[in-house]
N, C-alpha and C positions, 0 to 999 in steps of 0.2 A: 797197596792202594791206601788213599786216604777216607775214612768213617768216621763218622759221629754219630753218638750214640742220645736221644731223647728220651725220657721215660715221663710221662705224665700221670699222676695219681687223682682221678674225677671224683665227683661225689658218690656215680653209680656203676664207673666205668674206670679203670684203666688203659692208657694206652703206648705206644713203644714202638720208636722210628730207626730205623739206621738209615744215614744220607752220606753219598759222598760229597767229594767237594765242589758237586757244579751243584748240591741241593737236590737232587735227583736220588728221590726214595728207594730202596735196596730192599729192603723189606721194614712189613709192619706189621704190629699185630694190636689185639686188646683180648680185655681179659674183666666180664663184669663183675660186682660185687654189692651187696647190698649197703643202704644205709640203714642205721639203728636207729628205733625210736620208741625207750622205753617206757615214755611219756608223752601227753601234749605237750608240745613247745623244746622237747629236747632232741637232739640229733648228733648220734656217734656215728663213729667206726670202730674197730678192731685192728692197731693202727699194728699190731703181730700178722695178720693174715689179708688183710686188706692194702696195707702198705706193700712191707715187706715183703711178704708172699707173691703178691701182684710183681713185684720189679724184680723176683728170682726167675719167675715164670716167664716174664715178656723177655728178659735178658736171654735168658736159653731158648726162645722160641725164635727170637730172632737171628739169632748165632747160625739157629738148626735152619732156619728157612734160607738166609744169603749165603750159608754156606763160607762166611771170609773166618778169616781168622783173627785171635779175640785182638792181639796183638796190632790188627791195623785200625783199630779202635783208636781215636787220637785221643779224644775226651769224651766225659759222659757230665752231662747236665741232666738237672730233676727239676720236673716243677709240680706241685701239688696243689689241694684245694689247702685254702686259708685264706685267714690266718687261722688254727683251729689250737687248743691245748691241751698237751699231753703231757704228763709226769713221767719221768724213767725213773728207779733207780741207780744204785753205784753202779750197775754193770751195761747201764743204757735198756734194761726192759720196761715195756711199759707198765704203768700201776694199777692202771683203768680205761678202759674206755677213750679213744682222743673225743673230745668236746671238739664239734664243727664249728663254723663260721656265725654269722650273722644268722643263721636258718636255725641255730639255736637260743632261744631266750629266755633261760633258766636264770640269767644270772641279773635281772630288774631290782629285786632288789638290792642288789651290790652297787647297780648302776646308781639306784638313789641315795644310797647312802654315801658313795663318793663325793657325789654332786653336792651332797648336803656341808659334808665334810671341807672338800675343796673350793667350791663352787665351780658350774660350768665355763662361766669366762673364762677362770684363769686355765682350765684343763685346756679349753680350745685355743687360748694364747701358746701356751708352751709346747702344748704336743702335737697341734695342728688338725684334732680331730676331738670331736665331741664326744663323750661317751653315749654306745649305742650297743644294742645287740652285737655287732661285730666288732668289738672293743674285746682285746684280750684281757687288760688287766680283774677286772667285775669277773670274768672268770676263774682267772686261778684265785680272787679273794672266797668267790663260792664253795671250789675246791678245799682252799684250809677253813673254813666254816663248817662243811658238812662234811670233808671226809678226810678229820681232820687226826687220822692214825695213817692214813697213806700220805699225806702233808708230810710226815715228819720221815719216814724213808722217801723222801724225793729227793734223789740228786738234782738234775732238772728238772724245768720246763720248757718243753719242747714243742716246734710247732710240726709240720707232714714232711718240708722238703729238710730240716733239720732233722728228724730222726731218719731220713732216707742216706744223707749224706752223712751221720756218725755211724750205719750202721755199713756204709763202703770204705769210711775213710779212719773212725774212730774219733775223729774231731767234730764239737759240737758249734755249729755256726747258723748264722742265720741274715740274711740282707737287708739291706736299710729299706727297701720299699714292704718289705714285711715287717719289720721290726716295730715298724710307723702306725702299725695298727694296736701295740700294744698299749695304748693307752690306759691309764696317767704313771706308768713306768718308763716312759720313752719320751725323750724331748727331739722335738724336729732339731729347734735352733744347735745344738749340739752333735743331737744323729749320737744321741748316747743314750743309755739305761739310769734310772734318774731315783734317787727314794727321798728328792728335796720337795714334790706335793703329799706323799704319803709314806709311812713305813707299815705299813700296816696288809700288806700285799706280800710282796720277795725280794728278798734280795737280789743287788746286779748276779751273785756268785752263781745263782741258781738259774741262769738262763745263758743262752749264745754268746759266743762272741758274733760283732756287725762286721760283717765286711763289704763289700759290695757284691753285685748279682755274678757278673763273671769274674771274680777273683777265683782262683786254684784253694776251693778248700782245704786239699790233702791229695792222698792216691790210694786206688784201693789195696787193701792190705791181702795179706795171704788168704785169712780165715775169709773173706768178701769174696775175692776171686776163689776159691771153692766153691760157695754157695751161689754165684753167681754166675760163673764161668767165662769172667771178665777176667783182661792179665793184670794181673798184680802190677804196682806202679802206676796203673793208666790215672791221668788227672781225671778229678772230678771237683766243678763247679761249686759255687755256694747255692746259685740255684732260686726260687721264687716260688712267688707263688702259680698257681696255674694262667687266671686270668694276662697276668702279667708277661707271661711268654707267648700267650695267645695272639697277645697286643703285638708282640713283634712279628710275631709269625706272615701279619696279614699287610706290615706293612709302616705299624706307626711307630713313625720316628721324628716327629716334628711338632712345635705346638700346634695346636686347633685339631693336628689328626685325633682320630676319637675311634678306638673300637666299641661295635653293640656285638657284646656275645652273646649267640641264643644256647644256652644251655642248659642245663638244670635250672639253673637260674640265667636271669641275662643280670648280665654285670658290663658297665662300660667303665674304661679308661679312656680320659683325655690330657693328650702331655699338653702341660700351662706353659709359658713364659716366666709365672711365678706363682708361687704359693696360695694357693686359694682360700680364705679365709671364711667358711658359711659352714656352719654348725648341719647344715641336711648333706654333705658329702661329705668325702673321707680324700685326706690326700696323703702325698708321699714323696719323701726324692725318689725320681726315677727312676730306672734302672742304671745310669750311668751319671758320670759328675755333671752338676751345672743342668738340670732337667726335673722340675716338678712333673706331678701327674695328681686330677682330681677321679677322685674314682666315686661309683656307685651303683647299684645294684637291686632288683628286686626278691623276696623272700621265693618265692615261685615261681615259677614260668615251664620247663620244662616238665618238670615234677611234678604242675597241675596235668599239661596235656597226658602224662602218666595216666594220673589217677583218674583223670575222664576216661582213659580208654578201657582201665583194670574196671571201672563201674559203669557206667555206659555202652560197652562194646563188647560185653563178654560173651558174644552172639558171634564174633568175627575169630580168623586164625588170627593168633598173634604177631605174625611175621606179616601179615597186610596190613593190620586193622589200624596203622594212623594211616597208612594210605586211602584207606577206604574214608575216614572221616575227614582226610584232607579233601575227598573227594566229594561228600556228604558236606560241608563246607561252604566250596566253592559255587554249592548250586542255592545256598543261602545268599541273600543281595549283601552288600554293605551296610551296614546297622544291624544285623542280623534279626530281617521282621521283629524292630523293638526292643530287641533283649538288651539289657548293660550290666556286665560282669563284674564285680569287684574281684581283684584275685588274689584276695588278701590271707588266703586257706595257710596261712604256718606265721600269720602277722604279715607285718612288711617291714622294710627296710628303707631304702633312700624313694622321695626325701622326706615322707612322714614319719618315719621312726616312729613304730606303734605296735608291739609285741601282742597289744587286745584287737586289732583289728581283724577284720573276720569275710570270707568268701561269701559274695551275695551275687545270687542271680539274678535279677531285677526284671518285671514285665512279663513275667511266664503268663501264658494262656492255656488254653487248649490245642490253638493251634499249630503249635511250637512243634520243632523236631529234632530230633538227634544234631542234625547238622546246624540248626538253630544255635543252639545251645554251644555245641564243641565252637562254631564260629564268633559267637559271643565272649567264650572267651579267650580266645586267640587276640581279640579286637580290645579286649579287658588289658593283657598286657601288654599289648598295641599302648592303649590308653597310660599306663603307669610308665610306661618307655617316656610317651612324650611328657610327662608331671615330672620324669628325670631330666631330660631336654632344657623344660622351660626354665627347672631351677638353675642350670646351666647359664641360661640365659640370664636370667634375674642377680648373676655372679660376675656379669660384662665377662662370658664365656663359652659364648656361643661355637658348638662344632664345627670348626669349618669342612671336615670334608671324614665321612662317615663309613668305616670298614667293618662289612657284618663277614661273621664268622660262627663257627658250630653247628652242631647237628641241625638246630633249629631253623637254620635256612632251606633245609631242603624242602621243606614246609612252603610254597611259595604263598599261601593265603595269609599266612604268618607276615610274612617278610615282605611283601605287597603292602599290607594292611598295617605297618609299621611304617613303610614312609609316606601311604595315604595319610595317615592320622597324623604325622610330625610335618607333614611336605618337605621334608630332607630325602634326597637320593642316598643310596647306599652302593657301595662296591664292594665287587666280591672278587677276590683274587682265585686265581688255579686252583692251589692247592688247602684244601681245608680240613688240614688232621689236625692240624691247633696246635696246642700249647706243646705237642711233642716234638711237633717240625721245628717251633719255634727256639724252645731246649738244642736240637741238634743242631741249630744255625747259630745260638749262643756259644755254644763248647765249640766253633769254627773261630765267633769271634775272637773270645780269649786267647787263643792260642796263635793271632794274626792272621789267620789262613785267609779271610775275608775280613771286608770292609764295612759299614752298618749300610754303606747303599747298597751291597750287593743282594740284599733279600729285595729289590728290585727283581734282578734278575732269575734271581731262586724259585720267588711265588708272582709272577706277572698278573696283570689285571685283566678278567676275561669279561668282566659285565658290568653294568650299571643298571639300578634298580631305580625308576625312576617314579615318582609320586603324581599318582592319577589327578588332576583339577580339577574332574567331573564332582570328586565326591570330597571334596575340601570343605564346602558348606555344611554339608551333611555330617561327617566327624566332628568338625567346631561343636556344632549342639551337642553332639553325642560327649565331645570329651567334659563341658561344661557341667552336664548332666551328671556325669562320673564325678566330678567331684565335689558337686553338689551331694551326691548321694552318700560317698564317705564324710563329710562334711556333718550331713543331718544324723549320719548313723554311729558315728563315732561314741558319742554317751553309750547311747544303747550298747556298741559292743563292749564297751567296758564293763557296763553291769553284766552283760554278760558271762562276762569272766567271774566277776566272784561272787553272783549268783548261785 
């Protein structure tokens, strides 16, 4: 038979598909893990136990669950959270810690001093992206600044789906829609590794080669198929980031389509016609030739409904309790009696880019309540969803047609109260394992077996979420109000920071 194999690496979750080739799941599994936070504002992994470990374990779980054999495996694709940075050295181990995404903002002052050094124009002229918390280069500069004895044994650097793929394949690579984030080392116009804005950062030698997302990185080697119980030979993909396979999984393959992933974070892609030029997104070539894509994303969102439930709800089993305050929620009205959430709890990200900004509950009373509160900020990053929307729009780039995906829809107050507040309908296709499904439909593509329409027929459209007009006036205020309030509070949180 024919298989494909997906392996997805989350921020708090892994996960791991085998499909064959009508798309139709054969087994899955996941497997969680923590995220690191040995500070405010920083956020690792353990990319030896958390990567790694994660894609030995889901590989053998899933062999053991369908029972086929390693051999009808045709390819394996990986997609990961990023862009995130990691140091190996000569033998590919890691040095420290991977440094996460945008959710890490350790590296401000690298940002300013670039900016000072280069200036922003030109960084957003040639690299197509602003420097921001989710800018790799300010990271590895932070790295040879403060740890700067494991600097000097780094072979690379490396981001998740790269050390997943040199540790199957022995080849270090990395794809143009990731690569784009590594700004001011990376030029769009070229889709090269650049040290003509600064040399002050790394060398090209010390990072990937670019190829594209489903190019044949390599195949797995003996010592992989051992530890993985993959057959030796089988191709493996160059691979992406996680959002990015997400984005195919559910469908988008055209300009104006636009994924909202509710995840740990929500992060949306929307493939452009061209290049988008606004310093509050981030873009990238596509996944494939001749295809922009404008991305963007909030610091929180799933991660908060986390933390409300671990401090709020520690009254409830763990295995209902977002149930129950999904339920506690829904008997709160629209505006949640008063309350407006900032959900700026780890900073934010697109399109304020503001690492001091800070989680604020707005309007508490007395006669507030659990469901109050949890719905308040459900409706908080309702709110930040559409301040990504409108700058969309303010970019002559507006969504045309919106594909929601991730855990976070099962959530329906969530995912209601997101296209209340935008009046944008949403669609949900069948199948929503994500970015794994997505992985195992790209390692189809590569190899011909299917066509880019056929995830038509792989993941068909079963819903449409359609945006209430009863409560459109009533959001209006409420989103105005939102940003009035980061607006008025923004100073303040800044003292608050170095305070």
């Amino acid at each position: 038979m024919k298989a494909y194999l997906g392996i997805d690496i989350g921020t708090f979750e892994s996960k791991g598909v085998l499909v064959d080739g009508a798309g139709t799941i054969i087994a899955q599994a996941s497997r969680p893990h923590k995220m690191h936070v040995p500070q405010a504002g920083w956020a690792e992994h353990d990319a030896e136990a958390d990567w790694w470990g994660d894609f030995i374990w889901l590989t053998r779980e899933l062999l053991r669950q369908s029972g086929i054999a390693a051999s009808d495996i045709r390819a394996v694709a990986c997609s990961a959270i990023g862009p995130c940075m990691l140091p190996v050295d000569h033998a590919g181990n890691p040095l420290r810690n991977a440094i996460l995404y945008g959710v890490d903002t350790r590296a401000q002052q690298e940002i300013d001093d670039l900016n000072a050094e280069i200036g922003p124009d030109r960084i957003l002229a040639e690299c197509g992206n602003a420097l921001t918390s989710q800018s790799i280069g300010p990271k590895i500069l932070w790295f040879k600044r403060n740890q700067a004895d494991l600097f000097l044994k780094t072979r690379k650097i490396v981001t998740s789906t790269t050390f997943l793929v040199h540790r199957l394949t022995g080849q270090y690579a990395i794809d143009r829609y990731t690569a784009a984030n590594f700004s001011p080392i990376y030029t769009n116009s070229r889709a090269s590794w650049t040290e003509d804005l600064t040399s002050n950062i790394v060398g090209p030698d010390k990072l990937p080669e670019i190829l594209w997302t489903s190019a044949i990185a390599g195949h797995v080697t003996a010592r992989a198929a051992e530890e993985t119980g993959l057959a030796a030979g089988t191709p493996v993909l160059t691979g992406t980031i996680d959002a990015a396979a997400e984005a195919l999984s559910v469908g988008v393959t055209v300009p104006g389509d636009t994924m909202v992933m509710y995840g740990s974070t929500i992060f949306i892609i929307q493939i452009t016609a061209s290049r988008l030029n606004d310093n509050r997104l981030w873009t990238a070539p596509w996944l494939f030739p001749g295809q922009n894509a404008a991305m963007s994303g909030l610091a929180t969102s799933g991660t908060l409904t986390h933390w409300l439930r671990d401090t709020l709800a520690q009254d409830l089993p763990i295995d209902t309790a977002f149930a129950q305050l999904a339920l506690e929620a829904e008997q709160s009205p629209p505006g949640a009696n008063g309350l407006i959430t900032l959900p700026y709890f780890s900073g934010e990200r697109t399109p304020i880019h503001d690492p001091h900004a800070k989680g604020v509950v707005f309007g508490l009373n007395l006669t507030h309540s659990r469901g109050d509160i949890y719905r308040s900020a459900l409706e908080g990053i309702g709110f930040a969803t559409n301040h990504i929307f409108e700058t969309y729009a303010d970019a002559s780039s507006l969504p045309t047609q919106l594909f929601a995906v991730g855990g976070g829809t099962k959530n329906r107050v969530w995912l209601q109260a997101t296209s209340d507040i935008s009046g944008q309908p949403q669609t949900l296709r069948k199948i929503s394992t994500g970015a794994a499904y997505g992985d195992a439909f790209l390692a189809a593509l590569a190899l011909g077996d299917v066509t880019l329409d056929d995830i038509n027929t792989w993941n068909p459209i079963v819903e449409n979420i359609a945006p209430n007009s009863k409560t459109a006036a009533l959001y209006q205020r409420r989103f105005d109000l939102f940003k009035a309030l980061y607006t008025q509070t923004k100073g303040l949180m800044a003292a608050l920071s170095s305070a």
